[in-house]
Backbone as CSV, one residue per row, in Angstrom:
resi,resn,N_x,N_y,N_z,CA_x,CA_y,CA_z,C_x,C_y,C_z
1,UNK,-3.433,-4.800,15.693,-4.711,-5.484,15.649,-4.626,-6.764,14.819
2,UNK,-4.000,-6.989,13.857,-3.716,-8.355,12.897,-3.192,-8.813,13.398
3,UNK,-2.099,-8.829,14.285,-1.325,-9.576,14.602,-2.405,-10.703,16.071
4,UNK,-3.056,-9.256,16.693,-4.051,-9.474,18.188,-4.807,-10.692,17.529
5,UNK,-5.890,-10.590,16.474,-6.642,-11.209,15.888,-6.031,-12.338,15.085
6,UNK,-4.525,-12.513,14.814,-4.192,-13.968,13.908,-4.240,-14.765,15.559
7,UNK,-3.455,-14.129,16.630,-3.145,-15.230,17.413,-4.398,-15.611,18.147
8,UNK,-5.920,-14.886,18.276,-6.778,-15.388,18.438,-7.454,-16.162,17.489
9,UNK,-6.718,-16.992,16.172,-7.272,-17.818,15.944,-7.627,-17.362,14.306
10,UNK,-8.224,-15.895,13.983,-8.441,-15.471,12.610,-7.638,-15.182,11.538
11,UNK,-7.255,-15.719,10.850,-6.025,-16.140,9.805,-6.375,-15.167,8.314
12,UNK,-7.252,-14.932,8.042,-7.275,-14.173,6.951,-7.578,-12.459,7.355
13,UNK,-7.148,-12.432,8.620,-7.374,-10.483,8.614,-5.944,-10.108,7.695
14,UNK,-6.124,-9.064,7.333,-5.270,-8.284,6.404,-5.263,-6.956,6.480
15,UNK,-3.844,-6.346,6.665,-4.102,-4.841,6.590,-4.929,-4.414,5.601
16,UNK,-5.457,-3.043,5.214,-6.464,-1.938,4.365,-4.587,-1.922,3.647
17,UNK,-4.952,-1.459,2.143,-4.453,-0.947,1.176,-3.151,-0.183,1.495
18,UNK,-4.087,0.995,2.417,-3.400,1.669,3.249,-2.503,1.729,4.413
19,UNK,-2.800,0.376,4.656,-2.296,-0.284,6.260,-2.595,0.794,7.471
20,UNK,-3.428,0.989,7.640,-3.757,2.243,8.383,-5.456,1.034,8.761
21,UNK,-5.604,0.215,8.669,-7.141,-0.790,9.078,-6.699,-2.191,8.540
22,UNK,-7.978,-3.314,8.829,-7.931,-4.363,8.242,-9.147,-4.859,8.130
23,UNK,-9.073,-5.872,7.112,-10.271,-6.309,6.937,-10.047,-7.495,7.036
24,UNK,-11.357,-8.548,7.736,-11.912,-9.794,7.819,-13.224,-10.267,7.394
25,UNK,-13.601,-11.081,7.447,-15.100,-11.994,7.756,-14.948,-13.022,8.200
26,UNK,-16.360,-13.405,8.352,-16.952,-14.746,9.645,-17.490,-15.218,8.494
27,UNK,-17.652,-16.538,8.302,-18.340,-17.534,7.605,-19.729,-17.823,7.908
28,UNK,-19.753,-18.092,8.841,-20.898,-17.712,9.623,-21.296,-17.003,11.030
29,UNK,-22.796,-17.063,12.019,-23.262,-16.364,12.785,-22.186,-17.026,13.811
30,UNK,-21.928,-17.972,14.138,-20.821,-18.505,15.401,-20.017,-17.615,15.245
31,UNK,-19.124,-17.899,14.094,-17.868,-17.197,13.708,-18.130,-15.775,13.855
32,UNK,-18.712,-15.076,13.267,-18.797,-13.719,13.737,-19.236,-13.089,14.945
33,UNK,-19.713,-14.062,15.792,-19.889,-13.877,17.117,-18.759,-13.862,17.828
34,UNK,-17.484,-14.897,17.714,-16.447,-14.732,18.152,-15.391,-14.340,17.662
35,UNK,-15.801,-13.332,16.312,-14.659,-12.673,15.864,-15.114,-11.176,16.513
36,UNK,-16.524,-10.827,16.577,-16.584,-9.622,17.265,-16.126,-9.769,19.253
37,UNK,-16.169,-11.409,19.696,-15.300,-11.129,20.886,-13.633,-11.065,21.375
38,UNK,-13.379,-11.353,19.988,-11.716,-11.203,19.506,-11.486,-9.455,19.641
39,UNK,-12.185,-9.122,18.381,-12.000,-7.460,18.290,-11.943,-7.067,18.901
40,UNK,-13.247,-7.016,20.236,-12.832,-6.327,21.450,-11.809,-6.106,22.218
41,UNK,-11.658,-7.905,22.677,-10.425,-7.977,23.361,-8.943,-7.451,22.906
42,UNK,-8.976,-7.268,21.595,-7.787,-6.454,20.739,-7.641,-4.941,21.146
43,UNK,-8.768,-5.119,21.069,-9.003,-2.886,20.991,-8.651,-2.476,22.621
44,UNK,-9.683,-4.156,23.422,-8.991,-3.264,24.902,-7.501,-3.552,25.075
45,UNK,-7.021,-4.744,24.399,-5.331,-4.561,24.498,-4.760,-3.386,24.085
46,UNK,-5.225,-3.009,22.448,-4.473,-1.852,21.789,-5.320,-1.069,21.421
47,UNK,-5.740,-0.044,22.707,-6.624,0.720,22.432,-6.709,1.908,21.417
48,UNK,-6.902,2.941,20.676,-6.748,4.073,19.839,-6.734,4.997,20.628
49,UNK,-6.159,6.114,20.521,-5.344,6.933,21.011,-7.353,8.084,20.796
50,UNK,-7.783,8.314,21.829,-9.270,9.614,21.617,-8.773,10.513,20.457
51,UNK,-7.502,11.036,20.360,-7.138,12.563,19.433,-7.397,11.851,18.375
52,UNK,-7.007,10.487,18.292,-7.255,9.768,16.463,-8.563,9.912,16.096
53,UNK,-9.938,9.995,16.864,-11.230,9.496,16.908,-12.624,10.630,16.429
54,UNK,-11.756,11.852,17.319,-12.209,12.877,17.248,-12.530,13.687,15.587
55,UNK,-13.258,14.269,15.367,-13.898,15.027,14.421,-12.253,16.073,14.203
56,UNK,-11.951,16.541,13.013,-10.657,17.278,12.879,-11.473,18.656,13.192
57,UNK,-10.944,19.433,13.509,-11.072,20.892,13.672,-10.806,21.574,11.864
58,UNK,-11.637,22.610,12.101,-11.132,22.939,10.973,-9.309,23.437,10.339
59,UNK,-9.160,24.048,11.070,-7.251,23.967,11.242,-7.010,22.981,10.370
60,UNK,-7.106,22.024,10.955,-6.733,20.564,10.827,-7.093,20.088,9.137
61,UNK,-8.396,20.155,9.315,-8.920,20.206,7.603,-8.503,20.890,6.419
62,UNK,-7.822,22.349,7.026,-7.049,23.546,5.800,-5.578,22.769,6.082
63,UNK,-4.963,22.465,7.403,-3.896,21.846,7.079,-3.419,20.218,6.069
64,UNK,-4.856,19.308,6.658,-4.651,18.205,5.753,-4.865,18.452,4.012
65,UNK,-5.911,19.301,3.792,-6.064,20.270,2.531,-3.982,20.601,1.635
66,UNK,-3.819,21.230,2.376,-2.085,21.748,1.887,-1.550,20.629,2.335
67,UNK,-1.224,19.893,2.780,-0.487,18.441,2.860,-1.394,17.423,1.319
68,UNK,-2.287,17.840,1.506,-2.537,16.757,0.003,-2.220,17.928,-1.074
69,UNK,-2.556,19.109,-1.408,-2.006,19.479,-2.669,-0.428,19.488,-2.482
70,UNK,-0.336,19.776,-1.386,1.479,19.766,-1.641,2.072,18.733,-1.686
71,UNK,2.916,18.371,-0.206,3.810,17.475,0.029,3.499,16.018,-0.601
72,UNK,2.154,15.301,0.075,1.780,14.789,-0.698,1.620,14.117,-2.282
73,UNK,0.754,15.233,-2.657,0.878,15.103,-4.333,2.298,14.906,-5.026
74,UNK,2.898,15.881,-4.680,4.889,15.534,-4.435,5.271,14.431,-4.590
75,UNK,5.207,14.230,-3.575,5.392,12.850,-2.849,5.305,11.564,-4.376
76,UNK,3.963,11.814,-4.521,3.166,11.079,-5.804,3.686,10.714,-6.329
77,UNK,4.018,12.051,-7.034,4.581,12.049,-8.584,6.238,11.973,-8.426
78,UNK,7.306,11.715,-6.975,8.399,11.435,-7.164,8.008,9.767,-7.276
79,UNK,7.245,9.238,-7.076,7.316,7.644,-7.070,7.129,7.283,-8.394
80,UNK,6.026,7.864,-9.436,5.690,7.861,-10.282,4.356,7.849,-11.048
81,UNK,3.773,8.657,-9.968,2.285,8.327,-10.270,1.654,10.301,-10.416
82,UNK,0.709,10.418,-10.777,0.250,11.654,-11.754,-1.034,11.894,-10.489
83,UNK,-1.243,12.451,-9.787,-2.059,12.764,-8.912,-3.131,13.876,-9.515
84,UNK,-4.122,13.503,-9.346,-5.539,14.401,-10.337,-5.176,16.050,-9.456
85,UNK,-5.933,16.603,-10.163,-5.583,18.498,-9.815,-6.404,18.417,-8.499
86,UNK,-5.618,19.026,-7.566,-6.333,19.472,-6.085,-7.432,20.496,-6.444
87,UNK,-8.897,20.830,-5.741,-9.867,21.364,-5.984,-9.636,22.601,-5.324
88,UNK,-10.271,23.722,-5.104,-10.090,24.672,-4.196,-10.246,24.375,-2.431
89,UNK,-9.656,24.633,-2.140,-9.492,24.827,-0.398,-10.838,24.968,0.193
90,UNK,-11.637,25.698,-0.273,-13.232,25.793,0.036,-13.771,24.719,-0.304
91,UNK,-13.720,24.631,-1.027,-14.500,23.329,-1.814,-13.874,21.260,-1.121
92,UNK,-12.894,21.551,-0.790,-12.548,20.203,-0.598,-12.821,20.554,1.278
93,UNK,-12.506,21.541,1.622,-13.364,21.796,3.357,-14.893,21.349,3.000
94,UNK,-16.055,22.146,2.358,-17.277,21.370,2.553,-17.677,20.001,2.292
95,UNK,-16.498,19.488,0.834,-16.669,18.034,0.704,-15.862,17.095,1.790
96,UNK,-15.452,17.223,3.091,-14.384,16.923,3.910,-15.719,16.377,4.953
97,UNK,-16.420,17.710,5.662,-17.078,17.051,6.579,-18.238,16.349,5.723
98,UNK,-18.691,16.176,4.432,-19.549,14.586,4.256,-19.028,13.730,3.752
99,UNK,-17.395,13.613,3.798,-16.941,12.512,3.829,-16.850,12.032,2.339
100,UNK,-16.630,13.306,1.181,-15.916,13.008,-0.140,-15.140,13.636,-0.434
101,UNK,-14.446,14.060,0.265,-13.453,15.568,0.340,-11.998,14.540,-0.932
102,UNK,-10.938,15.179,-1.876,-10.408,14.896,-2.055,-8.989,14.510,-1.545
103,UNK,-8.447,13.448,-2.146,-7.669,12.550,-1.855,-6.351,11.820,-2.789
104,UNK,-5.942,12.545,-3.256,-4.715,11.630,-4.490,-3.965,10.352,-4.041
105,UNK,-3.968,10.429,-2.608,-3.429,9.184,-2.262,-4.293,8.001,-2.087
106,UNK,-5.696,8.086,-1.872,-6.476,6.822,-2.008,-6.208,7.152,-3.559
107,UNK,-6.752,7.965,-4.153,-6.858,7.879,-5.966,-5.814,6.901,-6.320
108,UNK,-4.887,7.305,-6.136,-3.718,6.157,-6.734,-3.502,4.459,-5.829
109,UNK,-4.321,4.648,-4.818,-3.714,3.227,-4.045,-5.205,2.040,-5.026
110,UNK,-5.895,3.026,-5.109,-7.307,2.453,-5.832,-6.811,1.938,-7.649
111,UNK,-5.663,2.672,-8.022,-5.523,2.060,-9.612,-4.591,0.573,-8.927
112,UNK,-4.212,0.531,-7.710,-2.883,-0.552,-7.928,-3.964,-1.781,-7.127
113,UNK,-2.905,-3.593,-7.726,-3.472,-4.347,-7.061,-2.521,-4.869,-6.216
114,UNK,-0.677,-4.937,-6.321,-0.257,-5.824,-5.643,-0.231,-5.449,-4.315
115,UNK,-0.513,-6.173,-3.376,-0.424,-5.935,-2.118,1.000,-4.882,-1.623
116,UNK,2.124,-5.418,-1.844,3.765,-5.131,-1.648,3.633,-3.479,-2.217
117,UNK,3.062,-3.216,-3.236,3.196,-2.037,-3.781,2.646,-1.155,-3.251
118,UNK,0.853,-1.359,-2.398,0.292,-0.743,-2.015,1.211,-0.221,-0.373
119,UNK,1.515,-0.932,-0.022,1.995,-0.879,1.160,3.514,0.179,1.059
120,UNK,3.798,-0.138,-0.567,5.175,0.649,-0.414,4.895,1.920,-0.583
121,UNK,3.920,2.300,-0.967,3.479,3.676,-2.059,2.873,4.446,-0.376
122,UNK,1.930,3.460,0.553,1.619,4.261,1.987,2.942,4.224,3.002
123,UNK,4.024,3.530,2.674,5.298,4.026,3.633,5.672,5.439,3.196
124,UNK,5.606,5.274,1.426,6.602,6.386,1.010,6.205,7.791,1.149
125,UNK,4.710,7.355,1.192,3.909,8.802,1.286,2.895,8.918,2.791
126,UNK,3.471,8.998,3.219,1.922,9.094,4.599,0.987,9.930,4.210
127,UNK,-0.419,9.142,4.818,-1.720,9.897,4.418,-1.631,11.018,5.286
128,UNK,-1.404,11.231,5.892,-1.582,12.486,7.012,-0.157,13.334,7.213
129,UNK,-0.081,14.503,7.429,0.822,15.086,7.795,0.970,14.969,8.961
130,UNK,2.518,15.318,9.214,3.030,14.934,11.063,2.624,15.813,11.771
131,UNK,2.192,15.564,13.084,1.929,16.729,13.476,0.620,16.918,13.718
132,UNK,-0.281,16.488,12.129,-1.679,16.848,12.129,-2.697,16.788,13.463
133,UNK,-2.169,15.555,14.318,-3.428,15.301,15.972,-2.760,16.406,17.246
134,UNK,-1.644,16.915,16.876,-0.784,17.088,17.966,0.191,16.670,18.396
């Protein structure tokens, strides 16, 4: 999608932290008129896969659950970073579907600023376990 959107013309999109999104703006109402006809045309080039889009099953939620206390958190603390205590399995399922469920890997991408680092810390660790869509 950054790449779809530089060659239509928008020069400051930038991957998310995470490189997993990006973010832009329009200066003004023109500009954001034809940055939302850019986007489109991006998304119908490189469309998202429906399994990405979909609501997780619960499965899915107890599995991403043990991928963040485990491998994950792991993961963390071989790079060098101290990942806060995982909550109970119950508890991070009900905070999951309103969307505050816990997370050590945003936690730590949120203390850093350099771009290079953020990006190295989401190669070294993927947010999601493999596997997780199917």
């Amino acid at each position: 999608m950054t790449e779809c959107l530089h060659a239509a013309g928008f020069l400051d999109v930038e991957l998310t932290p995470d490189g997993e999104g990006y973010t832009t703006s329009a200066a003004n109402a023109a500009e954001a008129k034809a940055l939302a006809v850019a986007q489109y045309a991006c998304w119908v080039q490189y469309p998202i896969d429906p399994k990405y889009t979909k609501p997780l099953t619960d499965d899915q939620v107890k599995a991403l659950f043990a991928y963040f206390a485990g491998p994950l958190s792991d993961c963390l603390r071989e790079q060098g970073y101290v990942p806060s205590t995982p909550p109970s399995e119950a508890s991070f399922v009900e905070a999951y579907s309103s969307g505050n469920a816990w997370n050590p890997l945003n936690e730590v991408l949120a203390s850093l600023s350099q771009q290079g680092e953020i990006l190295a810390l989401s190669q070294a660790c993927p947010s999601v376990p493999e596997g997780l869509y199917g």
